[in-house]
N, C-alpha and C positions, 0 to 999 in steps of 0.2 A: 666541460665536465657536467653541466647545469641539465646541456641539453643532452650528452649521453644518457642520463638519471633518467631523464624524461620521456624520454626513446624505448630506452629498457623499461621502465613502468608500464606502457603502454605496450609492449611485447607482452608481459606476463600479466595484464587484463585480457588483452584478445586472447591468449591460450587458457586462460583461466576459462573466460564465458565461452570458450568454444568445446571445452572440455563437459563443460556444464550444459550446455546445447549437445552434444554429442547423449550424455547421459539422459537428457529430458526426452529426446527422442528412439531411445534401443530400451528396451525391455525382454526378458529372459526370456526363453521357452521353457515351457512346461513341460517336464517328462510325460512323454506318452502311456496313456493308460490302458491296465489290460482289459479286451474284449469287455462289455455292457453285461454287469450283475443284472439279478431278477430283484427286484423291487415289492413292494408291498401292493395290492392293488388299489387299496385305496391311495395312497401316495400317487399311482399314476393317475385316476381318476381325477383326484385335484391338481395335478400338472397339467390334465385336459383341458379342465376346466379355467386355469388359468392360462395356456395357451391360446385358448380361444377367446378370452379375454384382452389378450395383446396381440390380437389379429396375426398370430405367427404365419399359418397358413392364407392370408391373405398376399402378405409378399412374397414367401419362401415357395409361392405355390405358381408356375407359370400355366397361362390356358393353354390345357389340354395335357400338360405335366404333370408329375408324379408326385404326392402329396409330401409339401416339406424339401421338393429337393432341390430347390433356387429354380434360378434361370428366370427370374421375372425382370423387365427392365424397369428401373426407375430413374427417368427424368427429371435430372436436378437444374438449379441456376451452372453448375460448375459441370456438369457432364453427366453423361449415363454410365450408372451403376447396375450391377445385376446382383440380385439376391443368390443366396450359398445356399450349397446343400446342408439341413440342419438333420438328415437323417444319421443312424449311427452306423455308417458305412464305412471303415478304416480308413481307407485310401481318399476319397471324396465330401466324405462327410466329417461328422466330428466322431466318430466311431473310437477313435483315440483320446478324448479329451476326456479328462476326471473333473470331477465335481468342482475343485478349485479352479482348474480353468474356464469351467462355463461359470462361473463366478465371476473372475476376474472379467471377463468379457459382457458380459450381463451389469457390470459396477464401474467398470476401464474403458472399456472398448477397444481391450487387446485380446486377440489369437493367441490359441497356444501355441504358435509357433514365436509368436513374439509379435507379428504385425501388429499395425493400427489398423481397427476398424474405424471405418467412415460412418460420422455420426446420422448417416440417414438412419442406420439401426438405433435405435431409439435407447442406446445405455444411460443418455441423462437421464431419462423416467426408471428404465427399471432397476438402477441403483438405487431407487426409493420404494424396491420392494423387501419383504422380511426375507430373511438367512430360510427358513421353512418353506416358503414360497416358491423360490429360484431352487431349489433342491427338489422341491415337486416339478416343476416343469422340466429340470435336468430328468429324472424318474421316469416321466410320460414321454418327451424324446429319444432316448436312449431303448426304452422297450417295444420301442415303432418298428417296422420293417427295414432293413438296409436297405437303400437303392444306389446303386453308383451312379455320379450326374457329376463327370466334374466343371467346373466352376468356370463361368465365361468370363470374356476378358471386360475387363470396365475402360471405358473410353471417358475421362476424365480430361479438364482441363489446365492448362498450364495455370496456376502452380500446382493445384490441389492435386495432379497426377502423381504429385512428390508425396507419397502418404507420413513421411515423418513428418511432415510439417502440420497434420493432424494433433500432433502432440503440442504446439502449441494455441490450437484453441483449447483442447482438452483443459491447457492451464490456463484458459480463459474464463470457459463457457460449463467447466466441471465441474461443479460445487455444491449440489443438492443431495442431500441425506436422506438415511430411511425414515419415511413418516411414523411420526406417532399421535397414536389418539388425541383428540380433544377432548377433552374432561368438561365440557360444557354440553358438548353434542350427543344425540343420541348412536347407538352402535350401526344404526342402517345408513346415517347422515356418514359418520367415519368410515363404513366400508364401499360407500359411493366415493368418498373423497379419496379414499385408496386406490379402489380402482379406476377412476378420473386420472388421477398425478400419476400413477406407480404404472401397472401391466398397460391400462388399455389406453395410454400415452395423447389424451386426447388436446394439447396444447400443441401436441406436433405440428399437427393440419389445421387447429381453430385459433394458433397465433400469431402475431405478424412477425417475420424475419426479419432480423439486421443484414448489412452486407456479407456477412459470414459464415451466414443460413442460421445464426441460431436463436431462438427466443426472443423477443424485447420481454423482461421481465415483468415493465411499468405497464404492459399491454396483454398479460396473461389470460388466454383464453377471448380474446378480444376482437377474434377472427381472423384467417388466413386465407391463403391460395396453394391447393393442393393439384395437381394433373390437369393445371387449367380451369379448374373449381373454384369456386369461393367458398372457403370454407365459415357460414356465419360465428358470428360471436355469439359464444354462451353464454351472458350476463345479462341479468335481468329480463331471462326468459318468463319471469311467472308476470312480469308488466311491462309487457309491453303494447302495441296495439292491437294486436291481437294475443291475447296473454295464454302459455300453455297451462293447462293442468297438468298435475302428476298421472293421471290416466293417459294422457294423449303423449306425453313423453315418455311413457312407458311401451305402449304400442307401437311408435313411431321409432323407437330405440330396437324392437322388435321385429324391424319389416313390415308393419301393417301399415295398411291404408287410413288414416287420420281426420274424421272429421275437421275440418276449418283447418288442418294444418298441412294433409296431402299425403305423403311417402318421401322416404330416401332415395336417392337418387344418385348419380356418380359416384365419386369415389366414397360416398357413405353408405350407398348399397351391400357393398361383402359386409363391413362393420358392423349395422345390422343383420346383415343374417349370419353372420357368426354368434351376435349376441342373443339373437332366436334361439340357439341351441342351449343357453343357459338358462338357468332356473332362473325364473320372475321378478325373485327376489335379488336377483343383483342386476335389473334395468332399474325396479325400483329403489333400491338402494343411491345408484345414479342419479336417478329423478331426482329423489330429495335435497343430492346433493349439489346438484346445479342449478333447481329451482329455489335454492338459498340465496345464489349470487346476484349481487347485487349490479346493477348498469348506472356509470356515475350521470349517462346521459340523460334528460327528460324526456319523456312521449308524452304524443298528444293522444287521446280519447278519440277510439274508433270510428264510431259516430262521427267525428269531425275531419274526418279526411278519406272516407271508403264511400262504396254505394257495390251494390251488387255488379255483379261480371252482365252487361242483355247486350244484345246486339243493338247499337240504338241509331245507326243511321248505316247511309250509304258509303261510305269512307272505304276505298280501298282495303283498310284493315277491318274493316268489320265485317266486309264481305269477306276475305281469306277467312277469319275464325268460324263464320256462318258454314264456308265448304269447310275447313278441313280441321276443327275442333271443337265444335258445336256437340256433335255428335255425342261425345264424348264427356266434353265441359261446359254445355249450357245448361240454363236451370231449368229443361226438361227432360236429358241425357238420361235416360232409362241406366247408364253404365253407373250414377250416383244415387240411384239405388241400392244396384247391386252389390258395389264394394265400398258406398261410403265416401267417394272422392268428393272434396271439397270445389266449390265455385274457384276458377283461377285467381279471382281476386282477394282470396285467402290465403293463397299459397305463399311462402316466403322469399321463392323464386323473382314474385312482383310486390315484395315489397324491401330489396336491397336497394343498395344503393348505386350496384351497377346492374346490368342488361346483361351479364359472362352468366348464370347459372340457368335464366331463360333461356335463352342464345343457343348454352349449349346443350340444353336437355331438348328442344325442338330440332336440332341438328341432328342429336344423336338417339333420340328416345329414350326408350327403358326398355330393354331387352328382359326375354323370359326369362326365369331360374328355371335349370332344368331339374324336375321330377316337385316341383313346389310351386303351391296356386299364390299368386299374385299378380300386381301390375303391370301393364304391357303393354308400352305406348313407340309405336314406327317411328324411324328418321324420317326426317324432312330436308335432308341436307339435298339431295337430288331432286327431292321436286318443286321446292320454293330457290327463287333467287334471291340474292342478299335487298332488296331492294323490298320485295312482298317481306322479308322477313323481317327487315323494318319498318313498315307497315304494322303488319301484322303485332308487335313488339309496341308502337308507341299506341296501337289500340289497347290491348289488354291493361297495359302501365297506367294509362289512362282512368281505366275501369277500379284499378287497386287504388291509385296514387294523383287522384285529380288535381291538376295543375304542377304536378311536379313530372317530368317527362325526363326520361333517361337524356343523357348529355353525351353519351358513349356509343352510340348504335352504329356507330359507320366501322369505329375503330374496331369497338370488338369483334366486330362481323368481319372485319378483316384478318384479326389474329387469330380467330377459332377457324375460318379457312385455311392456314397459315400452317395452323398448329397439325391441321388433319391432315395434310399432305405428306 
């Protein structure tokens, strides 16, 4: 009898917690909404403005595709995802969704249809934007042009192919609210910090991931790996050894080219020149706000561990720099004149702690932006072999970071081949 009791108990736990695992992962659909009202203009102006703030058309936008209408791939630990069409297209887009579901989606990371969204869209940030806010950005999408683009398939890995299982990190990794001021801070420090945490999600790519992809919280902004980038740590940027100003983080946040500090580069290139398009005042806003944060780590004083970028002997890599970056980046490069680019031993490129964002911006260059004067530096992935490009690599490190020489050169040089194939 003891053990039927026990039996049947154990029946009506597992149907209970499955019932309750059933409920954790289905969520309703939203009735579908009629056709996109006309809006205010200024409502859609600051929907611009804050789409472009959270880089919408940098993912939602694939090269050579139609502004806003998916189709871009992105490259996770768990599989490649493709961005959706966000235009208000009926059939393809969200041309059906009311204001409550791009809420709930922007706060959940549920479809009106009811799916899960996969947290590469960034709902834990922008669930920490204001109810005003998210209502502008619905305003400025919804008054865009339709375009039909329907939606590619995601080639995900086992498990995460299973998107209800989504809903249990959700009840993990979901738990950040809408910011509110700080009564201590001034209003440009608070709407840096807004737009840091909330629209322009920038812990996404500057944090380090658990095995789950999401956050370490203890390590916020602490630096990540983004499309094979290392994305630096934001802390204690105003001391470090080479310490930014608010001016140079503001230009640099801009697309400009950066005295002592250089330009953006891979996948922070769109980010800045999305954040080009916005007024001044919210890079500076930024600025203030990340040149507050603090780094628990110490540095040492400039002085004590740089000396300028020369060519200073016959070394295999000195010679490479001498032909094919000299030109360019030595300290008589008529080109630092003309846009201000900094000696490489300035650069923060050569002063991480791995060799992956040198590595791979000489692989890969800096391509132009078309119709916009900037930086423009060629690949080298066909004309150097990994061997000059190790060379070339423990010279410059050298010139930033004397006595400390990357530890990584083989490896990386193998994974960034690896990765380009």
């Amino acid at each position: 009898m003891k053990a039927r009791q026990l039996w049947v108990g154990a029946v009506v736990l597992a149907s209970v917690g499955g019932i309750c695992a059933a409920l954790l992962m289905w969520r309703p659909a939203i009735v579908p909404a009629k056709p996109p009202q006309r809006f205010d203009s200024a409502q859609v102006q600051q929907g611009a403005r804050l789409a472009e703030a959270g880089d919408c058309a940098v993912c939602h936008t694939r090269p050579g595709g139609q502004h806003l209408a998916g189709g871009l791939a992105l490259v996770t630990p768990f599989g490649t995802l493709y961005s959706t069409n966000i235009t208000p297209d009926a059939e393809t887009g969200i041309g059906q969704w009311s204001l409550p579901a791009f809420e709930r989606a922007m706060r959940e990371g549920i479809a009106r249809d009811g799916h899960l969204l996969y947290p590469a869209f960034p709902y834990v940030h922008y669930r920490r934007m204001t109810d005003g806010d998210i209502a502008d950005v619905y305003a400025y999408l919804m008054s865009g042009p339709a375009v039909r683009s329907p939606a590619i398939q995601n080639r995900m890995k086992f498990p995460m192919n299973i998107r209800p299982l989504v809903s249990f990190w959700n009840l993990l990794f979901l738990h950040a609210d809408p910011l509110t001021p700080v009564a201590q801070q001034s209003a440009t420090w608070n709407r840096g910090r807004y737009l840091v945490e909330g629209p322009g999600h920038c812990a996404g790519c500057h944090s380090p991931l658990n095995l789950l992809g999401a956050e370490k919280p203890a390590q916020h902004l602490a630096g990540g790996t983004v499309d094979g980038w290392e994305a630096p740590s934001l802390l204690g940027m105003a001391n470090r050894d080479f310490p930014w100003s608010s001016e140079q983080l503001v230009s640099y946040l801009r697309a400009e080219v950066v005295e002592g500090h250089g330009t953006a580069a891979g996948s922070m290139r769109p980010v800045s020149l999305s954040l080009a398009n916005l007024p001044a005042s919210d890079a500076e806003a930024i600025a203030e706000y990340l040149l507050s944060l603090k780094n628990p780590a110490p540095t040492l004083p400039a002085s004590a561990i740089t000396r300028p970028t020369e060519v200073v002997g016959q070394t295999p890599g000195a010679l490479l720099f001498e032909g094919a970056c000299a030109g360019c980046h030595g300290p008589a490069a008529p080109m630092r004149e003309i846009d201000g680019r900094p000696a490489l031993d300035r650069t923060s490129a050569l002063h991480a702690a791995s060799a992956r964002n040198f590595l791979k911006t000489v692989l890969e260059g800096v391509p132009a932006t078309p119709g916009l004067a900037g930086p423009v530096m060629p690949p080298f992935a066909a004309s150097l072999d990994n061997d000059q490009l190790a060379a070339l690599a423990s010279f410059v490190r050298e010139q930033a970071k004397p006595g400390q020489p990357w530890a990584d050169l083989s490896s990386t040089l193998h994974e960034l081949r690896q990765e380009a194939q």
